[in-house]
C-alpha positions as CSV (number, residue, x, y, z in Angstrom):
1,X,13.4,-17.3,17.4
2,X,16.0,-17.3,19.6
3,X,16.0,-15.0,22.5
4,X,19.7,-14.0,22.2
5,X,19.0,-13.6,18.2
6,X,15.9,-11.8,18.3
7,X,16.0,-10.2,15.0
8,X,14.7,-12.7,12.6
9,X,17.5,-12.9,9.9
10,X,16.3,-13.4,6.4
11,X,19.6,-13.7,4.5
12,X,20.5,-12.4,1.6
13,X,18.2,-10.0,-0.9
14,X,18.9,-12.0,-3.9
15,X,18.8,-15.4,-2.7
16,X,15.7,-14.8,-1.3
17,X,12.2,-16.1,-3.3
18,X,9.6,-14.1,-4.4
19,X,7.6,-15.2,-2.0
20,X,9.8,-14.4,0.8
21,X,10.2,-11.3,-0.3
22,X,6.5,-10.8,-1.1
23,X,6.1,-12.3,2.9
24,X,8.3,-9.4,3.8
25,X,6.9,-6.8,1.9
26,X,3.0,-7.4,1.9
27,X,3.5,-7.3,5.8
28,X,-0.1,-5.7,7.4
29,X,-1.5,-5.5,3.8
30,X,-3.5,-9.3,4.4
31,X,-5.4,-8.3,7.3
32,X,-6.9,-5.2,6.2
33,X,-8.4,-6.6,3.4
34,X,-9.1,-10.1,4.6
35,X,-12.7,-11.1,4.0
36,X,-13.6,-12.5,7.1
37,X,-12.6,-8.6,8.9
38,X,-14.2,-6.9,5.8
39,X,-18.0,-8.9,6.4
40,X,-17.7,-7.8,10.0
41,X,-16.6,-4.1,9.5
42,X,-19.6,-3.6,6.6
43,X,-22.0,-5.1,9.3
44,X,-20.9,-2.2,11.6
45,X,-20.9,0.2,9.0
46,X,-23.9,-0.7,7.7
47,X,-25.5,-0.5,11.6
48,X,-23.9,3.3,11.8
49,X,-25.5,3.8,8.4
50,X,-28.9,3.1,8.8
51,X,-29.2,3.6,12.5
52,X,-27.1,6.7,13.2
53,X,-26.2,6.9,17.2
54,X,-28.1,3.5,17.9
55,X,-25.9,2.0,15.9
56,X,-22.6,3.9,17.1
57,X,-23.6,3.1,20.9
58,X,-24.5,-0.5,20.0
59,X,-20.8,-0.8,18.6
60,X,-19.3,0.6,21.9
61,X,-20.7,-1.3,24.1
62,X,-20.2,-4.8,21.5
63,X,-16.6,-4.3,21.0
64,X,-15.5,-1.6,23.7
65,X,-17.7,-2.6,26.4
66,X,-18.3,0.7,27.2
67,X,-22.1,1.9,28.1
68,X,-23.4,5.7,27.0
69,X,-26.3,7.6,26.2
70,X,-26.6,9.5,23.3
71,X,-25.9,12.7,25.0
72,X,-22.4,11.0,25.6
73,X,-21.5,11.0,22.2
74,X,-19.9,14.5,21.8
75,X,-17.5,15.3,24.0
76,X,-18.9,18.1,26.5
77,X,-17.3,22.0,27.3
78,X,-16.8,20.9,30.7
79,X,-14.9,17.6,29.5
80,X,-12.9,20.1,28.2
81,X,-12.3,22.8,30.9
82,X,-11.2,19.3,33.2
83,X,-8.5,17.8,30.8
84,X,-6.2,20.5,31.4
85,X,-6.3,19.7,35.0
86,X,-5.5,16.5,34.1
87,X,-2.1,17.0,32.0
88,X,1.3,17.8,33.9
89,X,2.8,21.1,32.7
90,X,5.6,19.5,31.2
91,X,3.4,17.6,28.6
92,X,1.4,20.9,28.1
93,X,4.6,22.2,27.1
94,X,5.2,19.7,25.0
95,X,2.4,19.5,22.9
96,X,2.9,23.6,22.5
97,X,6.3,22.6,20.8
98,X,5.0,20.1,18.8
99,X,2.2,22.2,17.7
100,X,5.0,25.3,16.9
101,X,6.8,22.9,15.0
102,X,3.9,21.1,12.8
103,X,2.5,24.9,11.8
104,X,5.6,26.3,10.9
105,X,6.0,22.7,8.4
106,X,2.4,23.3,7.2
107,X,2.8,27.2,6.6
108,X,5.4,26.8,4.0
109,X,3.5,24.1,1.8
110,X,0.5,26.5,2.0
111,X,2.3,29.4,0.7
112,X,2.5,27.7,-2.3
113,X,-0.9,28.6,-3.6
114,X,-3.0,29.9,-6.6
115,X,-0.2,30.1,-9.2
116,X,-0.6,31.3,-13.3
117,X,1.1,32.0,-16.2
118,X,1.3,32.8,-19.9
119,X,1.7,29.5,-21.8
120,X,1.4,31.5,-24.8
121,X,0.5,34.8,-26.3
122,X,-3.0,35.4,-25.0
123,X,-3.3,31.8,-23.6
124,X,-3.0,32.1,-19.2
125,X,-3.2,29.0,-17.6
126,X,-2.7,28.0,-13.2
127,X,-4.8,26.6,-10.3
128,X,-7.0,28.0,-7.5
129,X,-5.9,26.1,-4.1
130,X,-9.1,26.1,-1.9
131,X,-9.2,23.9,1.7
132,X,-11.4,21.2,1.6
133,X,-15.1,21.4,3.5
134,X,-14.9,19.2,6.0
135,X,-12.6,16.3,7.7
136,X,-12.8,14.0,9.9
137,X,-9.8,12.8,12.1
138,X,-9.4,9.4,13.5
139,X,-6.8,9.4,16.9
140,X,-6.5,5.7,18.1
141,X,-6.9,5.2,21.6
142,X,-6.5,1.2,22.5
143,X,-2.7,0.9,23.6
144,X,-1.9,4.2,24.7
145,X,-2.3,7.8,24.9
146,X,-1.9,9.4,21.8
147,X,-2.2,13.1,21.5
148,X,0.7,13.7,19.1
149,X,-1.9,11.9,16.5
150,X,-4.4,14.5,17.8
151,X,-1.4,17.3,16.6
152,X,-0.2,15.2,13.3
153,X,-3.6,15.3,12.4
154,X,-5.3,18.7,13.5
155,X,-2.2,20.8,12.6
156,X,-2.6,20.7,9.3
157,X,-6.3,20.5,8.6
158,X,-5.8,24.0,11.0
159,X,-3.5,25.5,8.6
160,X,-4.9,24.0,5.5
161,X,-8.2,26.4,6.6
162,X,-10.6,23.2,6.8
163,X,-14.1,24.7,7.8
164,X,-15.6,21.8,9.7
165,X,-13.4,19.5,11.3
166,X,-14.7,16.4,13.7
167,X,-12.9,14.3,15.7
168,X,-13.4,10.9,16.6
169,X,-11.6,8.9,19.5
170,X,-12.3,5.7,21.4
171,X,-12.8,5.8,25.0
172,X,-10.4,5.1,27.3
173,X,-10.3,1.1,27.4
174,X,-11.8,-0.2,30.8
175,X,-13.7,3.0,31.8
176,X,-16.9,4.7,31.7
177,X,-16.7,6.2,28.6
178,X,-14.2,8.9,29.6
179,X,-11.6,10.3,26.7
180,X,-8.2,10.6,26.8
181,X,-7.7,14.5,28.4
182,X,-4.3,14.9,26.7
183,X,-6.1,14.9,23.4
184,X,-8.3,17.0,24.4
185,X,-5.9,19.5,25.2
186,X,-4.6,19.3,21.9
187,X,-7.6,19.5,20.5
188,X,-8.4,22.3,22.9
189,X,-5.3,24.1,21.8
190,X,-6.2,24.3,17.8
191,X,-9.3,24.9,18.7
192,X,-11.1,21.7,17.8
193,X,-14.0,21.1,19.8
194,X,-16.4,18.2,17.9
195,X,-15.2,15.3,19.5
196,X,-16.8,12.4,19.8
197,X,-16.3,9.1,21.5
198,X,-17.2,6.2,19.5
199,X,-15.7,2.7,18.7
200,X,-13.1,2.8,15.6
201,X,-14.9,1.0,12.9
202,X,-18.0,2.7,13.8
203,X,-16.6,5.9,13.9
204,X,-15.3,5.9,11.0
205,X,-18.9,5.3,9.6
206,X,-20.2,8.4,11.4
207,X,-17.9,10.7,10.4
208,X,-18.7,9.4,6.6
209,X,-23.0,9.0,6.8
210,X,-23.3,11.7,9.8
211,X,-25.8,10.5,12.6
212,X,-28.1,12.8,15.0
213,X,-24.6,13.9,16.5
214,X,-21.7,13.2,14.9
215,X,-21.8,15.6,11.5
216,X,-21.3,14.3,8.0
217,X,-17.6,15.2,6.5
218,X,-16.1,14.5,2.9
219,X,-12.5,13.1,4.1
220,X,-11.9,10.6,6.8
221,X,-8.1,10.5,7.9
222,X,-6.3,8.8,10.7
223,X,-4.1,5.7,12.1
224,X,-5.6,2.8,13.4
225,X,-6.2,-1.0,14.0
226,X,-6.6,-3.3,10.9
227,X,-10.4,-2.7,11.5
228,X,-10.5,0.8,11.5
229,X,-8.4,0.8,8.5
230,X,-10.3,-1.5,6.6
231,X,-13.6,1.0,7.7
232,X,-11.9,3.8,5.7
233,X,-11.0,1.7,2.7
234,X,-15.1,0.5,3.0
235,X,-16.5,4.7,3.6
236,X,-14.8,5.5,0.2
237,X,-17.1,3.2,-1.9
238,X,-20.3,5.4,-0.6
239,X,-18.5,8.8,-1.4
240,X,-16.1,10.0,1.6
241,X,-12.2,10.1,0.6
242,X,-9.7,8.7,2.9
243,X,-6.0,8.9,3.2
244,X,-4.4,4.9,2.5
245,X,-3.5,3.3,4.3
246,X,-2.6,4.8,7.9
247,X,-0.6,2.2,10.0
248,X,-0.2,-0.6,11.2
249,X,3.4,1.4,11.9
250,X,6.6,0.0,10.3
251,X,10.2,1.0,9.9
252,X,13.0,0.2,7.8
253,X,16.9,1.6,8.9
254,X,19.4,1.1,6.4
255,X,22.7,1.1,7.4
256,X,26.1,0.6,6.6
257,X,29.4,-0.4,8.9
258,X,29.9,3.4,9.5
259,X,26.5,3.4,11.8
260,X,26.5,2.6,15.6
261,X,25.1,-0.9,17.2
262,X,23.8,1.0,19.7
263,X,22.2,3.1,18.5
264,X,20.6,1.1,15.8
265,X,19.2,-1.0,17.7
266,X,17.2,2.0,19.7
267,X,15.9,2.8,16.8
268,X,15.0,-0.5,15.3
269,X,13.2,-1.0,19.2
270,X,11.3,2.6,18.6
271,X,8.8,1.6,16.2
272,X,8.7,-1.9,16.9
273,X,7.4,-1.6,20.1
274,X,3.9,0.2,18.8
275,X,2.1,-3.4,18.7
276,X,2.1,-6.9,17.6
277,X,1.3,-5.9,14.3
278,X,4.1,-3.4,13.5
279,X,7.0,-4.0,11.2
280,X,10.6,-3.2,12.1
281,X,13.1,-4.2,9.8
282,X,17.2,-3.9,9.2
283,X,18.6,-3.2,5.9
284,X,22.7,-3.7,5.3
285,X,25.8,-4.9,3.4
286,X,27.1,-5.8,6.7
287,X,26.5,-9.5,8.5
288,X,29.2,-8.2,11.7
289,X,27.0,-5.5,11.8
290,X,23.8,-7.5,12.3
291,X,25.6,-10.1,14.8
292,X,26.7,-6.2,16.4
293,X,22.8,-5.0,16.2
294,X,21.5,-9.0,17.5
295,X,23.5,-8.3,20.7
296,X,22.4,-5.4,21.5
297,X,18.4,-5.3,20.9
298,X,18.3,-8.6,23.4
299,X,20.1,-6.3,25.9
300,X,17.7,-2.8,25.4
301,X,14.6,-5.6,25.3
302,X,15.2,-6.6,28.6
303,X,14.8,-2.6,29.5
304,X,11.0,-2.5,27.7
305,X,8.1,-3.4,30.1
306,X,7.0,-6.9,29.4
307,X,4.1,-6.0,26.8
308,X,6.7,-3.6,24.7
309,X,9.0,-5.6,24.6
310,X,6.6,-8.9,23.0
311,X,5.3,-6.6,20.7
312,X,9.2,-5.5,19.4
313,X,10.0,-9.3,19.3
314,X,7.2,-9.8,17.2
315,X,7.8,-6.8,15.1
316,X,11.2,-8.0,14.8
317,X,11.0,-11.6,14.4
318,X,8.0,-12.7,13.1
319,X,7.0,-9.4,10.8
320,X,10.4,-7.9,10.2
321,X,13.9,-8.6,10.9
322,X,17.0,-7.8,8.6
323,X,18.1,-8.2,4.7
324,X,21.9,-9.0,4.0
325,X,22.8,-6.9,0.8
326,X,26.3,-6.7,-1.4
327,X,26.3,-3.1,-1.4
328,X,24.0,0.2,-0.2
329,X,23.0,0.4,-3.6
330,X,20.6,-3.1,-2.9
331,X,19.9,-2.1,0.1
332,X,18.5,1.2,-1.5
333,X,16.6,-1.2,-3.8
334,X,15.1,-3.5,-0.5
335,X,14.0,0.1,1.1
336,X,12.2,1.0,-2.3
337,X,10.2,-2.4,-2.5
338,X,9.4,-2.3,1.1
339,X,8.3,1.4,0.8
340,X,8.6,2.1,4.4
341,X,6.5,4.3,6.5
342,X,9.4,5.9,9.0
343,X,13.2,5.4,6.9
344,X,16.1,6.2,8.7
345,X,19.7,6.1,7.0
346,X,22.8,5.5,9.0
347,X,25.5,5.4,6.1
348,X,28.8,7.4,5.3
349,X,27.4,8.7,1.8
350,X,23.9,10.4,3.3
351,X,23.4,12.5,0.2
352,X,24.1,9.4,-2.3
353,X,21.7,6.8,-0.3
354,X,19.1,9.8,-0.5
355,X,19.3,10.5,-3.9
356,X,18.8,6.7,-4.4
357,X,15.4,6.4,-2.7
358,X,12.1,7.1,-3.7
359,X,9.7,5.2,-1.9
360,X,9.6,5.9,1.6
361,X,7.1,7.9,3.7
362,X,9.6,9.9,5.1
363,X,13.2,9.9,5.2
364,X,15.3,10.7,8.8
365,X,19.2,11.0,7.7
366,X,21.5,10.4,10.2
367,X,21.7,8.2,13.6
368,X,20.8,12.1,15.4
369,X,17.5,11.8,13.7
370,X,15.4,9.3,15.5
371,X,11.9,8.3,14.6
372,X,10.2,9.4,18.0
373,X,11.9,13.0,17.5
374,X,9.5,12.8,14.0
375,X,6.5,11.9,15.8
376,X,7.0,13.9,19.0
377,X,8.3,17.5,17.3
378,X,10.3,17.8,14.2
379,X,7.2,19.2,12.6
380,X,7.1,16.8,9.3
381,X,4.5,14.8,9.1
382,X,4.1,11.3,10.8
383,X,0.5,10.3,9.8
384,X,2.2,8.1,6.9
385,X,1.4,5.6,4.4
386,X,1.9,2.4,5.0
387,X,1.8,-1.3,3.9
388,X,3.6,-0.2,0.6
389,X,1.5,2.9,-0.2
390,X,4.9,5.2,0.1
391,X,5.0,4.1,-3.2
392,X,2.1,6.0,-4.4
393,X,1.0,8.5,-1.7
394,X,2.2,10.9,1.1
395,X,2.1,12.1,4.8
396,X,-0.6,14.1,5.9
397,X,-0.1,17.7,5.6
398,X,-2.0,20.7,4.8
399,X,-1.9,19.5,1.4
400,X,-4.3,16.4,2.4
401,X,-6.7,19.1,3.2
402,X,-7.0,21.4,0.1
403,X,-7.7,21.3,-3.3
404,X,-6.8,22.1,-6.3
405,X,-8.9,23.9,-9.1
406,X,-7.5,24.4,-12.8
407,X,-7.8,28.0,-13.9
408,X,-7.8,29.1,-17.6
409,X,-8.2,32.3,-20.0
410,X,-8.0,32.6,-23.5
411,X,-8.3,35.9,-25.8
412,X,-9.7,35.9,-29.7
413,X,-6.4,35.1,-31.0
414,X,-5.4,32.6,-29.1
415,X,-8.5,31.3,-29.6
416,X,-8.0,31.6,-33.3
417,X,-4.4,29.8,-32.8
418,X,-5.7,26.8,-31.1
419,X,-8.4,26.6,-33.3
420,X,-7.1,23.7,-36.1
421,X,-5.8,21.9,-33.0
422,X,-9.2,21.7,-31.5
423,X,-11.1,21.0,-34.7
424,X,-8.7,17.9,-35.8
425,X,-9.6,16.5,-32.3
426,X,-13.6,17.1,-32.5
427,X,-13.5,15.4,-35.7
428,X,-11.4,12.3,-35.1
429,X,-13.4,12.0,-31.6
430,X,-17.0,12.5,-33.7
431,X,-17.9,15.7,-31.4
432,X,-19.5,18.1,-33.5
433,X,-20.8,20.7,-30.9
434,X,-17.5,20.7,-29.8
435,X,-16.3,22.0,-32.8
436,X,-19.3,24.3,-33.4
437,X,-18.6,25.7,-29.7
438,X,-15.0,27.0,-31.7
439,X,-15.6,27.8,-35.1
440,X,-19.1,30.2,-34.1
441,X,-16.4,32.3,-32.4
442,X,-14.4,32.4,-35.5
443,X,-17.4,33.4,-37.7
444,X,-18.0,36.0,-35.4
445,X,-15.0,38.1,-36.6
């Protein structure tokens, strides 16, 4: 890849094979589920399993070479009381907005709740939302600091009115076992106080078998390495639910000539420099534009410390890059294949490109909409589905936290009503008690 052309160009959508475009659209999928990762996540798993905090120990020191004793494991109040100390004010304030933000998103979906109504005379039908029991949260710790994770994730199990909540989060890499204060504070700050420090993979186990410390929960949620999500794909087979998939992160801007170079390729550089397995890629009817775009990401890479800016060329060239389309319609049709994570439009017709999409995990309109204002304090979600599961699941929000239960009540005569439509089932499905359980009503009248 040329440095000067950084963005790997992949031409145009319809001359492209299927098995470029299943290349570019399978991106992170491969490694998760790769069988060679798979054997060596079970083995973890299976140590956590059996072994409780032997095994979750034995994990940090293998893969995190990190040593602790079993008192280690959770998190202590004075752990707590110090991270404050720790944090400047401004990022104190920060994470207060953020918070602010993410409750206010989360309060209106829970307002929808238990809901009923008369389907017919006699006949009331709705649900009963109820938060789930427990959950455990995931917040990655291996590249960075990341205690907006710690708010995506906490806010709305908060809100949602999830009982038990436990965290887990890696150490801080290269030191004694210490965990990131700033997600503490934000833990601190929803009032979230099992947290535990444990290796991903084995984490993950713990927060789905429970060991001697780190409690048992029903739903596992959380972004991570290809390891750690392969754990929570594992966990579900033995019971505990987990959100799929959560990262690596990707991002798709679609764009027409109306958008700005400039800007775009800020925006394109925002996501892609999370790690050499994100996915950033560049969707237009436009080639000046992506000559435009070409220029200036190899000027803003040359402003990214050394390790960003590797990881953007890689999410750029080698995982992403851009798709030539005829028209904004295609490139509507590219997004909905790819199914990004983070979407951002930059077109003339907003409201038409909108209308057009339907796979995305969520949708930024306008080049005054970045990604990091979504992760850092819009309030919407940015725990997201990714690797194509847009296409079939959401962010996390208070909804990933509760339940819903169907709620029904029927009088005599609407009993009496439904009655033939009952019976004509029982008897084509051979169900005789069934049947009885209706008709010894009707004799009873």
């Amino acid at each position: 890849m040329s440095t000067d052309r950084p963005i790997r160009e992949r031409g145009l959508w319809q001359e492209m094979s299927a098995a470029d475009r299943a290349d570019l659209n399978d991106r992170g999928s491969a490694k998760i589920f790769d069988p060679a990762l798979r054997e060596g996540v079970l083995e973890i798993i299976e140590d956590v399993r059996q072994n409780g905090d032997a095994g979750l120990i034995r994990a940090l020191e293998k893969w995190d070479k990190i040593s602790i004793t079993p008192d280690r494991i959770r998190v202590s109040a004075q752990e707590f009381a110090a991270a404050r100390e720790k944090i400047s004010p401004e990022l104190l304030t920060a994470i207060r907005d953020l918070l602010a933000h993410l409750k206010s998103f989360n309060e209106q979906l829970t307002k929808h709740g238990d809901w009923s109504f008369e389907s017919e005379p006699g006949l009331t039908v709705g649900e009963k939302v109820t938060p789930i029991a427990s959950a455990g949260l995931f917040v990655p710790s291996g590249k960075g600091s990341y205690p907006s994770v710690m708010a995506q994730l906490g806010s709305p199990a908060v809100v949602a009115g999830v009982q038990k909540i436990a965290v887990v989060v890696p150490p801080i890499p290269g030191g004694d076992g210490d965990v990131d204060p700033a997600v503490l504070v934000v833990a601190d700050e929803l009032g979230i106080h099992d947290v535990f420090r444990a290796n991903g993979p084995a984490g993950i186990a713990a927060l789905a078998f429970g060991t001697e410390t780190v409690p048992q929960v029903r739903k596992v949620c959380g972004p991570g390495s290809p390891p750690v999500t392969c754990a929570q794909v594992e966990v579900q087979r033995y019971g505990t639910v987990s959100v799929m998939l959560l990262g690596p992160s990707e991002s798709l801007i679609l764009a027409d000539d109306s958008a700005d170079p400039y800007l775009l390729a800020a925006d394109l550089l925002n996501e892609a420099e999370h790690g050499p397995d994100s996915t950033s890629l560049f969707v237009t009817d436009s080639q000046a534009l992506i000559d435009a775009v070409q220029i200036e990401v190899a000027k803003q890479l040359l402003d990214l410390p050394d390790n960003r800016a590797e990881y953007a060329r890689v999410a750029l060239g080698k995982n992403g890059g851009a798709v030539l389309t005829t028209s904004v319609e295609q490139s509507a049709e590219v997004a909905n294949a790819f199914a990004p994570e983070h979407m951002q439009i930059a077109v003339r017709d907003e409201e038409h490109v909108l209308d057009l999409i339907v796979d995305a995990g969520e949708v930024l309109i306008g080049q005054q909409t970045t990604v990091s204002m979504a992760n850092f304090i819009i309030g919407c979600p940015a725990a997201l589905p990714t690797s194509g599961y847009a296409k079939v699941s959401s962010g996390v929000t208070a909804d990933a936290f509760r339940k819903r239960t169907a709620v029904a009540k029927s009088s005599h005569e609407a009993l009496r009503r439904m009655s033939d439509t009952v019976i004509a089932f029982t008897r084509h499905e051979g169900f005789p008690a069934h049947e009885f359980a209706v008709t010894r009503r009707l004799e009873q009248r």
